[in-house]
C-alpha positions as CSV (number, residue, x, y, z in Angstrom):
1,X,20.3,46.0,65.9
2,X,16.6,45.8,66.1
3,X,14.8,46.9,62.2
4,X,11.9,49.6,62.7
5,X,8.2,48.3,62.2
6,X,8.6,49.5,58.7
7,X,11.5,47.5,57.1
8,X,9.8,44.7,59.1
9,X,6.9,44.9,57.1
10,X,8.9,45.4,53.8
11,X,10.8,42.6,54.8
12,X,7.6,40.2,55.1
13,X,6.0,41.8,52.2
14,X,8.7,40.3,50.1
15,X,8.8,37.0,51.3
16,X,4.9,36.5,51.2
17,X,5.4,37.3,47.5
18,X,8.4,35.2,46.9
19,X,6.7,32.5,48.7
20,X,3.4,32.9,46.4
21,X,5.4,32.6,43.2
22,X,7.2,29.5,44.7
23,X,3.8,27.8,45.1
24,X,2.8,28.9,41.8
25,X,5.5,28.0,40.1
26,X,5.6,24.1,41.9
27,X,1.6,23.6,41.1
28,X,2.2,25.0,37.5
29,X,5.2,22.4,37.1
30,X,3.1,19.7,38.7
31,X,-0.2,20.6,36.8
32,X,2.6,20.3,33.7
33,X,3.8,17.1,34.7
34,X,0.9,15.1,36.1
35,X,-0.9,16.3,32.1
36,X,2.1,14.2,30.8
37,X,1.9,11.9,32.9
38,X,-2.1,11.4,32.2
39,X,-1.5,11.5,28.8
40,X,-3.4,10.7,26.2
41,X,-6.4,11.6,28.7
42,X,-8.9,12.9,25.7
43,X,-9.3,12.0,21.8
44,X,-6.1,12.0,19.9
45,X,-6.2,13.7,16.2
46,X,-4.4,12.6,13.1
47,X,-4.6,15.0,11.0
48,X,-4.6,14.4,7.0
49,X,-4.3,16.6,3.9
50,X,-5.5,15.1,1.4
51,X,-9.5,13.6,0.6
52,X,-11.1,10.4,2.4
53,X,-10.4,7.6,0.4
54,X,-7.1,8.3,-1.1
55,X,-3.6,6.7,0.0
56,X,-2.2,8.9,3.1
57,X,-6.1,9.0,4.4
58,X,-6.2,5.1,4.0
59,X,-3.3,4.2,5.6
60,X,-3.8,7.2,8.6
61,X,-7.1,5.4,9.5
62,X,-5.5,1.8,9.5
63,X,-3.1,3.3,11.8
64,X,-5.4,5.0,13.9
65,X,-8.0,1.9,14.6
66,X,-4.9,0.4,15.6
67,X,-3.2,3.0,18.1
68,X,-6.7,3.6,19.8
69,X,-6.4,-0.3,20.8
70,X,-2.4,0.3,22.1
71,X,-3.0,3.6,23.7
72,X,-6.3,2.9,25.5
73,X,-7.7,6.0,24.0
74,X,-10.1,7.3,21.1
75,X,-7.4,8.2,17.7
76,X,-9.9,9.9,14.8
77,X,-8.9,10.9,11.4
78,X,-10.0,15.1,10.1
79,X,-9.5,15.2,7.1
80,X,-8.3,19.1,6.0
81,X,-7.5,18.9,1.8
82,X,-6.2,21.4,0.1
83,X,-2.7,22.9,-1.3
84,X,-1.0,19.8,-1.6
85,X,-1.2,18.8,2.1
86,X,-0.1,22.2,3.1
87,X,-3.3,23.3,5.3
88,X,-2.8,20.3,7.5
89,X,0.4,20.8,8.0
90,X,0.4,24.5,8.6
91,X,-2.7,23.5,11.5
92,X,-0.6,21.1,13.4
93,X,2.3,23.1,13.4
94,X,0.3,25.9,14.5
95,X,-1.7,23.8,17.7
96,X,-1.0,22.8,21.4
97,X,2.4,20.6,21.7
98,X,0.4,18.4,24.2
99,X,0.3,15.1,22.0
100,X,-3.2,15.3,21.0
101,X,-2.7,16.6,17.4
102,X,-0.9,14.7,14.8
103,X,0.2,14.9,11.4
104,X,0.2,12.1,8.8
105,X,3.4,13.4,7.0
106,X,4.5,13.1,3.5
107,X,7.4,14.2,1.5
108,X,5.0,16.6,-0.4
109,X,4.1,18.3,2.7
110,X,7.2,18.3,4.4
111,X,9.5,18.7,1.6
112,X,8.1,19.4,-2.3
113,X,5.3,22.3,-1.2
114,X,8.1,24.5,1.0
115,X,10.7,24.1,-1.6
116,X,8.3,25.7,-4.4
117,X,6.2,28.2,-2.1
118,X,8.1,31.7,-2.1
119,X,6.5,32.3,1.3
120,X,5.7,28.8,3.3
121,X,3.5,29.1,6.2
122,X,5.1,26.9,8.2
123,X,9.2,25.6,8.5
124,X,9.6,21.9,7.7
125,X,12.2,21.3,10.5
126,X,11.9,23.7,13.1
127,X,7.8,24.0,13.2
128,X,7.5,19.8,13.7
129,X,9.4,17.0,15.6
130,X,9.2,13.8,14.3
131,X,7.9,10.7,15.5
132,X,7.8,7.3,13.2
133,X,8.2,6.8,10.0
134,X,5.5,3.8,9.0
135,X,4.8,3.5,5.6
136,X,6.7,3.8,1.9
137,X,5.1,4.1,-1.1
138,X,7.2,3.7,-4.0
139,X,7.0,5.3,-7.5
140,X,7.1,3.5,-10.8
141,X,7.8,4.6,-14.2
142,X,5.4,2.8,-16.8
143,X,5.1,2.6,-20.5
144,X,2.4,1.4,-22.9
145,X,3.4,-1.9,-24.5
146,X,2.9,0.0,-28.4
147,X,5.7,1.3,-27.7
148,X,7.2,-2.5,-27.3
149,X,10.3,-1.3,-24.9
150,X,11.4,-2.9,-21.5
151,X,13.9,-0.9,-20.2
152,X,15.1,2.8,-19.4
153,X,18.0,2.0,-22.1
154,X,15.3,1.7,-24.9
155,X,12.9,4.4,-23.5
156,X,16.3,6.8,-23.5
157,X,16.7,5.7,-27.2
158,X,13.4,5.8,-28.4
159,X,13.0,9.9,-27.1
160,X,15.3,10.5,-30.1
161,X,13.2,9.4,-32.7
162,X,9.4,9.9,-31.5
163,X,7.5,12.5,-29.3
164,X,6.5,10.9,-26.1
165,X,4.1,12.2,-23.4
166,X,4.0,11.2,-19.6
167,X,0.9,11.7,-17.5
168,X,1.5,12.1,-13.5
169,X,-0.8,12.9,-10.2
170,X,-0.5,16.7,-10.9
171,X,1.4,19.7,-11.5
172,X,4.0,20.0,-9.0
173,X,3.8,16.3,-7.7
174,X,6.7,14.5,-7.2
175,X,5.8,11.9,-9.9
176,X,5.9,15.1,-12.4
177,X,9.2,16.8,-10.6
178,X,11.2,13.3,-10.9
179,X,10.2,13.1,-14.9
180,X,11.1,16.2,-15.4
181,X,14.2,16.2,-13.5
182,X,14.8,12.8,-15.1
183,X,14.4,14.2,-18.8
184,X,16.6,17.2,-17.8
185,X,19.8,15.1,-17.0
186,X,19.6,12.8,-19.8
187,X,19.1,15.7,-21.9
188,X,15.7,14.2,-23.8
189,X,12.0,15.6,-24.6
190,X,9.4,14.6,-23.0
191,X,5.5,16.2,-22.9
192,X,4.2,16.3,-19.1
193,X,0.2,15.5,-19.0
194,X,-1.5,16.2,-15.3
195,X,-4.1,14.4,-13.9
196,X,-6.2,14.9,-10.8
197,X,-4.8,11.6,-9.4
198,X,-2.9,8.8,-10.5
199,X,-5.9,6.8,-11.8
200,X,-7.1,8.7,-14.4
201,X,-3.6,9.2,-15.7
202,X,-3.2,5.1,-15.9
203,X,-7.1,5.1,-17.5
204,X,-5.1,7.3,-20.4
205,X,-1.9,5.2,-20.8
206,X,-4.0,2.2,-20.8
207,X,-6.3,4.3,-23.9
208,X,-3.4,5.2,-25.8
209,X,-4.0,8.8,-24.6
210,X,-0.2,8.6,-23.4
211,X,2.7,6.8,-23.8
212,X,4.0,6.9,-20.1
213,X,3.4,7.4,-16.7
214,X,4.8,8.1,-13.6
215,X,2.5,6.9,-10.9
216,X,2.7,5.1,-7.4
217,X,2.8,1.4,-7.6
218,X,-0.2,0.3,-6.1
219,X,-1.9,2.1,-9.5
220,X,-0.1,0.2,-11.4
221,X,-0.3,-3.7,-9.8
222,X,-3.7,-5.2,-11.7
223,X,-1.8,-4.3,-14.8
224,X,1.0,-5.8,-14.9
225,X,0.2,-8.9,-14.1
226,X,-1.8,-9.1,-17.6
227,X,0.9,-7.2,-19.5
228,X,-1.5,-3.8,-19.6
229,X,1.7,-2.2,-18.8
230,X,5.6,-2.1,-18.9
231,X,7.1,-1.4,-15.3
232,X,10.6,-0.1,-16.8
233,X,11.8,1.2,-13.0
234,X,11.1,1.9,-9.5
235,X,12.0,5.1,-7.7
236,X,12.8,4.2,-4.7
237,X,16.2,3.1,-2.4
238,X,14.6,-0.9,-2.7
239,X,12.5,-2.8,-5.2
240,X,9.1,-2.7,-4.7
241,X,7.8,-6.3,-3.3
242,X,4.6,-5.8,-5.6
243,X,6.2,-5.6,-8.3
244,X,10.3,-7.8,-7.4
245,X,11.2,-8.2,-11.0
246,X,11.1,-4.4,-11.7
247,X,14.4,-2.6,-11.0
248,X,15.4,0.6,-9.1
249,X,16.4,3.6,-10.7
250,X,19.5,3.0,-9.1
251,X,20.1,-0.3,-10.4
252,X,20.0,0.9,-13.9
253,X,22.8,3.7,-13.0
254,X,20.5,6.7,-11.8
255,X,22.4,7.0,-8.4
256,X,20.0,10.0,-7.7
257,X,16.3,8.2,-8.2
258,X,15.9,7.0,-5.0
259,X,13.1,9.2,-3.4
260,X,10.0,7.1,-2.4
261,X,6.6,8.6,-1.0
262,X,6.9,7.6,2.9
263,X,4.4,8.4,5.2
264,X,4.9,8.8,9.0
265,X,3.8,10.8,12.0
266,X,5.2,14.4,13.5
267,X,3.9,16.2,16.3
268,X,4.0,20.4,16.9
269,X,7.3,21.5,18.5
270,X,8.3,21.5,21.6
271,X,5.7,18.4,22.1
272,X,7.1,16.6,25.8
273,X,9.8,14.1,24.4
274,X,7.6,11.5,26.7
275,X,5.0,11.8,24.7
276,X,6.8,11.1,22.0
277,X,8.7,8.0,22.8
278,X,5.3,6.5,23.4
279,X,3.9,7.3,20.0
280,X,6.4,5.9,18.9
281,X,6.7,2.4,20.9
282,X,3.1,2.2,20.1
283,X,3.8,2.6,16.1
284,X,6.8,0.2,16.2
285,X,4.4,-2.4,18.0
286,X,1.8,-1.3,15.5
287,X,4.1,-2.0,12.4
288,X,5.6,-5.0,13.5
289,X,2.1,-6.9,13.9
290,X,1.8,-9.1,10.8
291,X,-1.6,-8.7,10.6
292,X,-0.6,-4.4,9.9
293,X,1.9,-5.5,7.8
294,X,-0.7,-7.9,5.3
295,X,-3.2,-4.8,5.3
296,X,-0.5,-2.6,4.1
297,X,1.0,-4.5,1.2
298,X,-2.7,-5.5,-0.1
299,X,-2.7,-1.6,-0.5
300,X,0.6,-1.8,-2.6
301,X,2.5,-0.1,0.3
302,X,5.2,-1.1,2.6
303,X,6.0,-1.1,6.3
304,X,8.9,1.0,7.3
305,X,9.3,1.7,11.0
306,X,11.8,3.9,12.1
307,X,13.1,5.4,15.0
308,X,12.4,9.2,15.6
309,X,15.7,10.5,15.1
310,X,16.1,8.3,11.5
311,X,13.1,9.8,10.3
312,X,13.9,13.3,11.1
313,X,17.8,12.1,9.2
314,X,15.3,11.4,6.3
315,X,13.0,14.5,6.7
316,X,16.2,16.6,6.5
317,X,17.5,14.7,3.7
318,X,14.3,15.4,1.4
319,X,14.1,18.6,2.4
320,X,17.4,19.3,1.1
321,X,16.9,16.9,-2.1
322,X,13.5,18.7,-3.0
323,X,14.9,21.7,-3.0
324,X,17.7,21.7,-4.7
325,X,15.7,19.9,-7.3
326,X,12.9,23.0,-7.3
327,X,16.3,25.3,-7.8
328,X,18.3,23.5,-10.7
329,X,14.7,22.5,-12.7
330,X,13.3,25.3,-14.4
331,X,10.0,23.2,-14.8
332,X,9.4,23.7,-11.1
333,X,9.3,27.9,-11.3
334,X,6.6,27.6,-13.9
């Protein structure tokens, strides 16, 4: 049975159209995959929250001299301060998942600033996937020597008989959220000061402005080693190898004091899992290099590689630690 000129032409008229999507579709997919492939083929962007000069900015620009080197291609630092981190964070989850924008994470970024925004612009897990973890930062609790005390036994004693004051980062930090969290479940009184930064919060306690501080430890390293300051305890799952003789939270029977201030990298969603894995090949080969690992620790920090799905364990973990904290402490509503 022979089809009429007109189901003929239907008949080609649909195949020239399914054939045209077919080629479309193929040079799409292979314009997709040969981009991977090329990858990084233009300048690579880290981007940071916070001001030149400070800790996360520091350490983002160590990594990116060295990644330029191991990927063969141009890695800048753009620096975008304000909210805590959060307008970084909200850009890169917001850009092209094509591997050529980067965030230098933090827990405040990540965790603390979604847990106490009612509204936060961007979701911590499902807006980012996660890279490397490379860097942890531990905090440390200090005290004034006046106050002649050593450890968190004394200091726990002492709160019943005198007024003390702490001074931390900022509002909101999670130096202040840990003191206040810690005075809340040993039941104690305690006077939060903020600073803009932890520097000016250790020029204080070093004045006898304050009696206490809760600061990171590289603030804190000059000082101890001329008895400037009492290290009573570290927060953070280790001891701090600037400072080994000071012990953990932990140690001293606070099971939950073990948040430190890592740093790592995250990418958009939906960023090509290739891309990925060679991030983060280049960061483990990055972090393992001693001469990395010697910058980092003059800085007061640590090396801490990890695999991407560890560090998006340890995302999710914060994220659920942070808030819970922001929804048992009334501190953090104010």
């Amino acid at each position: 049975m022979r089809m009429d000129t007109q189901t003929q032409f239907k008949t080609s008229k649909s195949f020239s159209f399914f054939l045209s999507g077919l080629l479309l579709f193929l040079l799409l997919t292979s314009t997709g995959s040969q981009a991977q492939s090329n990858w990084p083929s233009k300048v690579i962007k880290i981007m940071v929250g916070f001001a030149p000069g400070g800790p996360t900015d520091v350490i983002a620009r160590a990594y990116a001299n060295k990644l330029s080197v191991e990927l063969d291609q141009q890695v800048i630092v753009e620096n975008r301060q304000g909210a805590g981190g959060s307008l970084a964070a909200s850009f890169v989850a917001k850009s092209a998942p094509d591997g050529y924008t980067l965030l230098m994470a933090e827990p405040g970024s990540l965790a603390v600033n979604p847990a106490l925004l009612t509204q936060s612009p961007y979701d911590p897990i499902k807006d980012f996937v996660p890279i490397a973890q490379g860097i942890s930062l531990p905090m440390v609790l200090v005290a004034s020597p006046s106050l002649k005390i050593t450890s968190l036994k004394e200091l726990l004693l002492l709160t019943k008989t005198k007024s003390l004051a702490y001074g931390t980062p900022g509002n909101a930090t999670m130096q202040h959220l840990s003191m206040a969290e810690f005075a809340r479940v040993n039941q104690i009184q305690l006077t939060h000061v903020a600073y803009r930064g932890g520097a000016p919060a250790m020029t204080d306690l070093l004045g006898g402005q304050i009696q206490l501080a809760m600061v990171t430890v590289p603030s804190i390293v000059p000082y101890v080693k001329n008895a400037s300051v009492i290290p009573l305890a570290v927060e953070s799952p280790t001891r701090s190898p600037q400072i080994p003789g000071t012990p953990t939270f932990a140690e001293l029977g606070f099971t939950n004091f073990t948040q430190d201030i890592w740093q790592g990298f995250v990418a958009p969603a939906q960023t090509p899992k290739d891309i990925i894995t060679k991030l983060n090949a280049s960061i483990a080969k990055i972090s393992a290099s001693s001469d990395f690992q010697n910058l980092v620790n003059s800085m007061g920090a640590s090396v801490v590689y990890t695999s991407a799905q560890d560090f998006s364990k340890l995302i999710q973990r914060d994220v659920l630690y942070w808030s819970k904290l922001v929804a048992d402490n009334p501190v953090a509503k104010d």
